[in-house]
KEDO-26818 format. One record per residue: residue number from 0; x, y, z of N, C-alpha, C, O in turn; residue in three letters. Coordinates in nm, 3 decimals, padded with zeros to 5 digits. Layout:
    n      n_u      n_v      n_w     ca_u     ca_v     ca_w      c_u      c_v      c_w      o_u      o_v      o_w  res
  NUM        X        Y        Z        X        Y        Z        X        Y        Z        X        Y        Z  ALA
...
END
This chain:
    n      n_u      n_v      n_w     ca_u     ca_v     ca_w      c_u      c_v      c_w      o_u      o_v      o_w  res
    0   12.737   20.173   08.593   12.598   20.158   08.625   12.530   20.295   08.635   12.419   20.316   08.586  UNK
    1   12.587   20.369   08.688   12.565   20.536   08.711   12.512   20.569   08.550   12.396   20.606   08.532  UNK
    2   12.585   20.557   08.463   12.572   20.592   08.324   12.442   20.511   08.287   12.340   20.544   08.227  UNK
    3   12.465   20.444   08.319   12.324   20.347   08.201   12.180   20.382   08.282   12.070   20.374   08.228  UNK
    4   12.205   20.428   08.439   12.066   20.481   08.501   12.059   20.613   08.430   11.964   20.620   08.352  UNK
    5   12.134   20.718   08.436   12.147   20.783   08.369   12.075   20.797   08.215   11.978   20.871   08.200  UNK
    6   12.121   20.733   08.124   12.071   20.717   08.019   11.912   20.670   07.967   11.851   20.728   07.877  UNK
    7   11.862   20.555   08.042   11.762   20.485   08.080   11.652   20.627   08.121   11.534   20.625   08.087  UNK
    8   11.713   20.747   08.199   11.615   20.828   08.283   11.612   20.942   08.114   11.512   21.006   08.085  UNK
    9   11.690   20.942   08.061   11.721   21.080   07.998   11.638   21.032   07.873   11.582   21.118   07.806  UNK
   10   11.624   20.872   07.831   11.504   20.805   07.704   11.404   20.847   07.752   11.340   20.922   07.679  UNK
   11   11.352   20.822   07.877   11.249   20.772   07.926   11.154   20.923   07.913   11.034   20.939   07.894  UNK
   12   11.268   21.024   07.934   11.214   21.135   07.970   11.184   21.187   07.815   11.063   21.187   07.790  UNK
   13   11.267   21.232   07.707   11.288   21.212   07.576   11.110   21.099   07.510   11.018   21.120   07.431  UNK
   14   11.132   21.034   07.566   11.039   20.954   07.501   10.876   21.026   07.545   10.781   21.031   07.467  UNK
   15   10.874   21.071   07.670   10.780   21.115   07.726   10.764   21.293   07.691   10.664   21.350   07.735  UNK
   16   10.868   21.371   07.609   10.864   21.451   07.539   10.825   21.452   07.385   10.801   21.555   07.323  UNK
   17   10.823   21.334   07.335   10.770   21.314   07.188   10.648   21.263   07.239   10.557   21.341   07.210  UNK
   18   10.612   21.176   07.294   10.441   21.207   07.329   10.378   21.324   07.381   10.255   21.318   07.376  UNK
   19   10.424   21.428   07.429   10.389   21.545   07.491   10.367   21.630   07.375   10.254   21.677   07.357  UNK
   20   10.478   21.660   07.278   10.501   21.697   07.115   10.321   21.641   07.057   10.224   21.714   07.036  UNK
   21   10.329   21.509   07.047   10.234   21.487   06.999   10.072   21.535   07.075   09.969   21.559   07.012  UNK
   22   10.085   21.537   07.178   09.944   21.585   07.292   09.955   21.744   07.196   09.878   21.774   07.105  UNK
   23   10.069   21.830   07.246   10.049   21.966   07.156   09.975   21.957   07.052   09.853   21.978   07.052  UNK
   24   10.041   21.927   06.958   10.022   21.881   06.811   09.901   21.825   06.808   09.854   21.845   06.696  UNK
   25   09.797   21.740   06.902   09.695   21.718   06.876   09.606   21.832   06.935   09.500   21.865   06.881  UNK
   26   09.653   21.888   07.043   09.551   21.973   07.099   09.529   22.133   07.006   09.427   22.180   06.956  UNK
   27   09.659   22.182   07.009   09.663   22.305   06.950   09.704   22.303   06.747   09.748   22.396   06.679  UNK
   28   09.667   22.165   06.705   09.727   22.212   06.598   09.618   22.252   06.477   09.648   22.291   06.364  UNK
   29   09.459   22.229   06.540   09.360   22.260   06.486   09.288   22.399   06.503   09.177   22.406   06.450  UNK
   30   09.325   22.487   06.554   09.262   22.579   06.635   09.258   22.702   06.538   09.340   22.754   06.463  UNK
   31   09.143   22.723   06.568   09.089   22.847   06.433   09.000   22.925   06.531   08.935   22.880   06.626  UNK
   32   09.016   23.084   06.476   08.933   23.214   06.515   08.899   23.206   06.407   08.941   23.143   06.310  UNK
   33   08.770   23.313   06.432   08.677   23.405   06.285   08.762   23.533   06.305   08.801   23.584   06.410  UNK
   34   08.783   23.573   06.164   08.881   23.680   06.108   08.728   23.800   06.175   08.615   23.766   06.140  UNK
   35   08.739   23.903   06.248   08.592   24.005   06.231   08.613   24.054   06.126   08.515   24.120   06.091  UNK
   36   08.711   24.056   06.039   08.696   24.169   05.921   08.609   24.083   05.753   08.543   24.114   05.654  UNK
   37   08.674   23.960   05.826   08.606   23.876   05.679   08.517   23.842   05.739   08.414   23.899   05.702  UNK
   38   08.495   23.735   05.864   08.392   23.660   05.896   08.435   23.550   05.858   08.368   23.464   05.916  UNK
   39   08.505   23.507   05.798   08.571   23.350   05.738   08.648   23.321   05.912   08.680   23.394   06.005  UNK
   40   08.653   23.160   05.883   08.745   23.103   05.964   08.922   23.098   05.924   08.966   23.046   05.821  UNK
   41   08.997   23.155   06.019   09.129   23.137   05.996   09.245   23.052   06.120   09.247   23.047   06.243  UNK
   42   09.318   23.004   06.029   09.398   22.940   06.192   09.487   23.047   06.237   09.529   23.131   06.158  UNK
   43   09.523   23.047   06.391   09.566   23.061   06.440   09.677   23.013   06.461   09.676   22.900   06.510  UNK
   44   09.804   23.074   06.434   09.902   23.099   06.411   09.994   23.070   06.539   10.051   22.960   06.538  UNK
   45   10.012   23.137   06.628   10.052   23.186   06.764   09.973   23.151   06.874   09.864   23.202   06.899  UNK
   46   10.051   23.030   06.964   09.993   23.033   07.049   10.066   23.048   07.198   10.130   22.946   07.227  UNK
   47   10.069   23.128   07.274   10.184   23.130   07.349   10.169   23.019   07.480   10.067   22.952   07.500  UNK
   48   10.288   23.013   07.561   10.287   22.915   07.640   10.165   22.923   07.789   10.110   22.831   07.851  UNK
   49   10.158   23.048   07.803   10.069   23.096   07.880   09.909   23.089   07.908   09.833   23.108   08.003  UNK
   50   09.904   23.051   07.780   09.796   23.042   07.714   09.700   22.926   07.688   09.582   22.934   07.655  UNK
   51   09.769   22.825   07.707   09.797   22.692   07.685   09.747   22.608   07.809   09.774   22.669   07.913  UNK
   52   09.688   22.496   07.831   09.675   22.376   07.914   09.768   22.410   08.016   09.887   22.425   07.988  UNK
   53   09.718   22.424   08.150   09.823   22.391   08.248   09.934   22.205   08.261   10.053   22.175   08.265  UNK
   54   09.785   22.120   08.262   09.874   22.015   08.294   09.967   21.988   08.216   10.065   21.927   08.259  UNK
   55   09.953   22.045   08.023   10.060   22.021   07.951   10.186   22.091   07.974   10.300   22.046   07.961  UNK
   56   10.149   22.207   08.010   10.307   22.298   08.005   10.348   22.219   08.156   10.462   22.174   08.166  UNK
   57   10.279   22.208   08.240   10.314   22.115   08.341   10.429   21.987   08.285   10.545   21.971   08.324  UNK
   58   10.362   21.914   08.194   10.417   21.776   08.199   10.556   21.788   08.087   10.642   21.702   08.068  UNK
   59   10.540   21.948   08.010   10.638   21.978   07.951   10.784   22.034   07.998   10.890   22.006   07.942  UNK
   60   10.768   22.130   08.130   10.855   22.115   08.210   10.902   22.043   08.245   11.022   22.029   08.217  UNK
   61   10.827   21.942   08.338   10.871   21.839   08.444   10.977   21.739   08.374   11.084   21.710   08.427  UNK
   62   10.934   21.685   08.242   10.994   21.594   08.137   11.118   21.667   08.097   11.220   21.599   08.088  UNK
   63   11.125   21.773   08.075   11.245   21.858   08.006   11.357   21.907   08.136   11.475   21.933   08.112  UNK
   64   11.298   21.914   08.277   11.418   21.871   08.382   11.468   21.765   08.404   11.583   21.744   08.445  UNK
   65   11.363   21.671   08.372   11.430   21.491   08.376   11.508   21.488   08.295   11.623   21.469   08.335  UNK
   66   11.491   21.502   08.171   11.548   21.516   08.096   11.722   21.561   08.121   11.821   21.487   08.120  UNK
   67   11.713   21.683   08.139   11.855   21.731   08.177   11.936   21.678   08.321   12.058   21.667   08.334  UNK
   68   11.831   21.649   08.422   11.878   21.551   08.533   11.904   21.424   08.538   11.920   21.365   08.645  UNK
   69   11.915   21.345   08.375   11.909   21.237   08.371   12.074   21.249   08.274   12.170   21.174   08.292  UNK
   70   12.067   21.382   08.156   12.178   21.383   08.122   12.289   21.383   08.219   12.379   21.299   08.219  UNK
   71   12.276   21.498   08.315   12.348   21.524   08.400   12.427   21.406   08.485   12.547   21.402   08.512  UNK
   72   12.332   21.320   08.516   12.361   21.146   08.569   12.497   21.092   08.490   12.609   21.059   08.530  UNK
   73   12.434   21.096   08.365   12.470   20.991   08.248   12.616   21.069   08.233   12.708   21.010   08.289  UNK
   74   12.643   21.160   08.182   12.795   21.251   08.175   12.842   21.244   08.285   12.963   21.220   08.272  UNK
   75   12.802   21.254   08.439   12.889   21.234   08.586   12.927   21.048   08.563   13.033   20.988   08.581  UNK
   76   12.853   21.020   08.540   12.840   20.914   08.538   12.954   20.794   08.467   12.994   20.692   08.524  UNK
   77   12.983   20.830   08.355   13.076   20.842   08.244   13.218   20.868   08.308   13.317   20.795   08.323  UNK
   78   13.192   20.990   08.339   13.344   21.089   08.355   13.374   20.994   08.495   13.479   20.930   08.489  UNK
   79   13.297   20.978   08.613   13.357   20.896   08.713   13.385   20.709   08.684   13.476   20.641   08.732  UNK
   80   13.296   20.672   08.609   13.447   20.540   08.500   13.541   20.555   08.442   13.597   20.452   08.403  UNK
   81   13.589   20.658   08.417   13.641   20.671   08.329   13.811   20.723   08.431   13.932   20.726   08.406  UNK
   82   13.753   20.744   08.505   13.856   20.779   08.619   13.889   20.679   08.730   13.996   20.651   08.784  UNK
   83   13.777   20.640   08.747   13.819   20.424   08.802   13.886   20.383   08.668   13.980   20.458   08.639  UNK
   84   13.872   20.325   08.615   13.962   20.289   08.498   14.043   20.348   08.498   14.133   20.266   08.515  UNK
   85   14.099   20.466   08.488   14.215   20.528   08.435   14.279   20.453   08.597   14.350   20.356   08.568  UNK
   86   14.274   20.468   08.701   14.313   20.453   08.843   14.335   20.236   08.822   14.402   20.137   08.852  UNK
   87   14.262   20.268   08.777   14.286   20.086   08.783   14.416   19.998   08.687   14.486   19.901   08.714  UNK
   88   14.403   20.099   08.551   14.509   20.079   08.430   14.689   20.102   08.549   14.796   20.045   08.567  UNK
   89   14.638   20.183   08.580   14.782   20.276   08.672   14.855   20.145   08.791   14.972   20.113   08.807  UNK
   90   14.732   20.097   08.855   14.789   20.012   08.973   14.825   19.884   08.930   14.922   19.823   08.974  UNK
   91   14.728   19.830   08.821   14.773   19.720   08.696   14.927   19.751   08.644   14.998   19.651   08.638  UNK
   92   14.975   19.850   08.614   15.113   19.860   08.529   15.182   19.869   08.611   15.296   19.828   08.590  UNK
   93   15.143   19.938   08.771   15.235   19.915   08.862   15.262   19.747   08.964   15.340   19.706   09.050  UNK
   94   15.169   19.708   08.906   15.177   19.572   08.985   15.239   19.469   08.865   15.292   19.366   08.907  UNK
   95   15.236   19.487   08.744   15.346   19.449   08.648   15.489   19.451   08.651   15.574   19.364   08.630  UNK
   96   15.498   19.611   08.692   15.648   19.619   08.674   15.710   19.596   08.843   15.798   19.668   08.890  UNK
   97   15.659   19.510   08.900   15.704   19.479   09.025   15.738   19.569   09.151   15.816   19.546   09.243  UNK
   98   15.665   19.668   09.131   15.678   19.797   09.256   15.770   19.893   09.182   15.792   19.999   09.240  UNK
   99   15.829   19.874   09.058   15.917   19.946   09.063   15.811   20.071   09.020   15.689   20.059   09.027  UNK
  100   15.882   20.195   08.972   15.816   20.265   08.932   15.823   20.336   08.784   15.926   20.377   08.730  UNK
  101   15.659   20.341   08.720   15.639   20.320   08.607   15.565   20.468   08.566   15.470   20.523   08.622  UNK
  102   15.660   20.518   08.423   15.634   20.688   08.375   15.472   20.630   08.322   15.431   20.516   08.301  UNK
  103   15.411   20.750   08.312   15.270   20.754   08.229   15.236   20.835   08.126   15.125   20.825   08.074  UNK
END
């Protein structure tokens, strides 16, 4: 269950990073200066993070720790079934072979 909350948090967050992708992509992907040397309009190339929307780099963080706090879940999560099971296989083969005791 650990794993699948896990997983569930790490989409959710993922999913809420490809809409964020897209907020960028809509906000900054039009953005043009006048060249002073021509006077023509040119895009802008570079835009650094600093520079940028607070609430986005906001909601770009916040999503990209969920993100990793949700992996983090999902792999603990995993690795501790996986060790009930292994513990469960063990007392199963020992309750087979009648107490005696069984190599692994």
């Amino acid at each position: 269950m650990r794993a699948l909350c896990g997983a569930i948090i790490t989409a959710g967050a993922l999913i809420g990073l490809g809409l964020t992708a897209m907020g960028f992509g809509t906000r900054y992907g039009q953005t043009y200066a006048i060249n002073p040397d021509t006077n023509q309009l040119e895009r802008v190339q570079l835009q650094r993070l600093s520079q940028m929307d607070v609430p986005l780099v906001f909601i770009l963080v916040f999503l990209t720790s969920v993100a990793i706090v949700g992996l983090g879940i999902a792999i603990l999560g995993l690795a501790y079934h996986h060790h009930r099971r292994h513990h469960e296989m063990l007392r199963d083969k020992a309750a087979a072979a009648g107490g005696r005791h069984v190599s692994v």
